[in-house]
C-alpha positions in Angstrom: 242.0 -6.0 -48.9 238.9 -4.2 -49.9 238.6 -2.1 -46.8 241.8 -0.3 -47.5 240.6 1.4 -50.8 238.4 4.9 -49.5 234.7 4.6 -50.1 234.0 6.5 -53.3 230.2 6.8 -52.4 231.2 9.2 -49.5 232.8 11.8 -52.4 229.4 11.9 -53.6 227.2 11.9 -50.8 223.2 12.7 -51.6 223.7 11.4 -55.4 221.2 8.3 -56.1 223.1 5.1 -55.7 222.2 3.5 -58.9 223.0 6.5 -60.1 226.2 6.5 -58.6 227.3 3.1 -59.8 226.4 3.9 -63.1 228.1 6.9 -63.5 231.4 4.9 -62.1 230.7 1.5 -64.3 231.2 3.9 -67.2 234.7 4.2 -66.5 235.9 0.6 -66.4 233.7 0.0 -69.6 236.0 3.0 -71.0 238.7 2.1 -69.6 238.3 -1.3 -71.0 237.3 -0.2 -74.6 240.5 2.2 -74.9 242.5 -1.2 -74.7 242.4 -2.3 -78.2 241.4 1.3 -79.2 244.3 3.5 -78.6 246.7 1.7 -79.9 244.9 1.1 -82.9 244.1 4.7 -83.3 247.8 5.6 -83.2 248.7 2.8 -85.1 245.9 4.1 -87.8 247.7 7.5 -87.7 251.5 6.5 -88.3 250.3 4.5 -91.4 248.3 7.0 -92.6 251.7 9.5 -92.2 252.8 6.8 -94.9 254.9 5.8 -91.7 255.3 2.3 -90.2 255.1 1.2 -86.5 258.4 -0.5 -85.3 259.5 -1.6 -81.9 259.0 1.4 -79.9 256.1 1.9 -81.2 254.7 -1.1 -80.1 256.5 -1.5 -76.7 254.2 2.1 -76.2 251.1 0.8 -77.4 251.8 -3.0 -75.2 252.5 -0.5 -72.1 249.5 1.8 -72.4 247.4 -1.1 -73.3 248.7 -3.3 -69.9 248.4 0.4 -67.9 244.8 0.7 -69.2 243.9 -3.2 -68.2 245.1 -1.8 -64.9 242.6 0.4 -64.9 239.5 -1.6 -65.9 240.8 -3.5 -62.8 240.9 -0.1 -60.3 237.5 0.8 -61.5 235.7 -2.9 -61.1 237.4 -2.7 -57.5 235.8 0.4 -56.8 232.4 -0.9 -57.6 233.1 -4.2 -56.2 233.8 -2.3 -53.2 230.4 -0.6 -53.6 228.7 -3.8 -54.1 230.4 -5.6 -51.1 231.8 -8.2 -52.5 235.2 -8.4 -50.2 236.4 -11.8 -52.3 236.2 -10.0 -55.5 237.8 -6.8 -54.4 240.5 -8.8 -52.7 241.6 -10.6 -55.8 241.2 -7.1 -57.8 243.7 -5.4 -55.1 246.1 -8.6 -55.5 246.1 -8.3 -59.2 246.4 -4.6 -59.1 249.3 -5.0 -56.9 250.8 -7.9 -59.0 250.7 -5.8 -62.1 252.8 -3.0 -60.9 256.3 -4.1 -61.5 256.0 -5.8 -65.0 253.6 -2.1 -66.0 256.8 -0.7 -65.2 259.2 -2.4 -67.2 256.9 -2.1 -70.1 257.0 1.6 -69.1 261.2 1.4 -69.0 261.5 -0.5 -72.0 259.1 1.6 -73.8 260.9 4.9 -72.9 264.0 3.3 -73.6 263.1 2.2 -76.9 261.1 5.6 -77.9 264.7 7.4 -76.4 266.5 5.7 -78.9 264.6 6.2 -81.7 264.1 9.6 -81.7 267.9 10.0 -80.9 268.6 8.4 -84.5 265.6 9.2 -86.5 264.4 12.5 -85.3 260.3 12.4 -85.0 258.6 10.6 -87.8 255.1 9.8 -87.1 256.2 6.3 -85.3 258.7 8.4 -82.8 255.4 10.7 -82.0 253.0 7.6 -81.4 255.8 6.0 -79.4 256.0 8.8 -77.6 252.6 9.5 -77.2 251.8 5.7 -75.9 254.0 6.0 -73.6 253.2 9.3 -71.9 249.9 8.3 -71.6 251.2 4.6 -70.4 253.3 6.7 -67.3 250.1 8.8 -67.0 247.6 5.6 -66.4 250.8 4.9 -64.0 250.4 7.6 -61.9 247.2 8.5 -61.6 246.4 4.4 -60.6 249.7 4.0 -58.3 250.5 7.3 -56.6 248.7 10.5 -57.9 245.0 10.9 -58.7 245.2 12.9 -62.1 241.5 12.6 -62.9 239.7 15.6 -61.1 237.4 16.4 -64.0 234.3 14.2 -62.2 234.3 15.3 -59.1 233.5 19.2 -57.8 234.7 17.6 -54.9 238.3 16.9 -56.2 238.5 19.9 -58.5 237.8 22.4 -55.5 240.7 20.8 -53.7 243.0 21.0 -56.7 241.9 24.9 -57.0 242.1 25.8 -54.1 246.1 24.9 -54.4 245.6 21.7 -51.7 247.1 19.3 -54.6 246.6 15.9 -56.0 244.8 13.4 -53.9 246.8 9.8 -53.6 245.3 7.3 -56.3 242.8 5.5 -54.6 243.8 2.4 -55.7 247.8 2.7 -54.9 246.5 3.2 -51.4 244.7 -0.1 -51.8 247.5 -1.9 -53.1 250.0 -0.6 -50.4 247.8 -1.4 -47.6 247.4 -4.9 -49.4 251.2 -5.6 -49.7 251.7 -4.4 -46.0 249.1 -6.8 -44.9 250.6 -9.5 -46.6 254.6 -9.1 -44.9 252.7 -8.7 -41.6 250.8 -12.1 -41.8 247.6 -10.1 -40.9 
């Protein structure tokens, strides 16, 4: 449901449209790239420490990777949105909205496992890249699902967030709630 997702363009009202959606492609093209790239940054690092990655470690680096593929999803629905193409929003929403539950038992299994290393090993370098995939796995999480923790962009945003009003709801957990709602009503 494409209609459900607010209109980004109206947050920047008076910018040049091509302008616009290339400022916005930027983030699905980042989002995208920091797939592979995260995890094979902290990877990089723990065997660098002269450490190994084990199971936590990469049940962190699988979440934050599936969270991040989430979000190359958000951002091509925004400018699919922007384009008007309702078909290719839709099936963006639906996979969106597909991809919550198992991004959360990545997220569960991952703190889980990152719990109970650190419990018997203390923090060696693969405890602090399990740890660190992970908070930025729940991160992606939130600011997709339910809070919109990105206000850097927008003078728009980070007025409101100054000015003590709070976090705006993620743009795109708006979209998938509307979606799932239209689908139990038959609408």
């Amino acid at each position: 449901m494409a209609t459900a997702m607010p209109d980004h363009a109206s947050r920047f009202a008076g910018r040049d449209p091509v302008a616009l959606r290339k400022h916005l492609a930027s983030y699905w093209k980042m989002e995208a790239g920091n797939v592979l790239l995260v995890p094979l940054m902290a990877g990089a690092l723990v065997i660098s420490a002269g450490d190994a990655p084990d199971l936590a470690a990469g049940l962190g680096a699988v979440a934050c990777s599936f969270l991040l593929v989430v979000g190359t999803a958000a951002w091509l629905l925004v400018l699919a949105r922007m384009d008007g193409k309702a078909a290719q929003a839709g099936r963006l929403v639906a996979f969106c909205a597909r991809a919550e539950i198992p991004a959360l038992l990545l997220l569960l299994a991952a703190s889980i496992a990152t719990a109970v290393l650190i419990a018997g090993q203390g923090w060696p370098p693969r405890a602090i890249a399990a740890a660190g995939l992970t908070l930025l796995g729940w991160l992606e999480y939130v600011n997709y699902y339910h809070w919109q923790l990105q206000n850097f962009d927008s003078a728009i945003d980070l007025k409101r967030l100054f000015a003590g009003r709070g976090l705006r709801r993620a743009h795109m957990g708006r979209a998938v709630r509307a979606w799932r709602a239209q689908r139990r009503t038959g609408a």
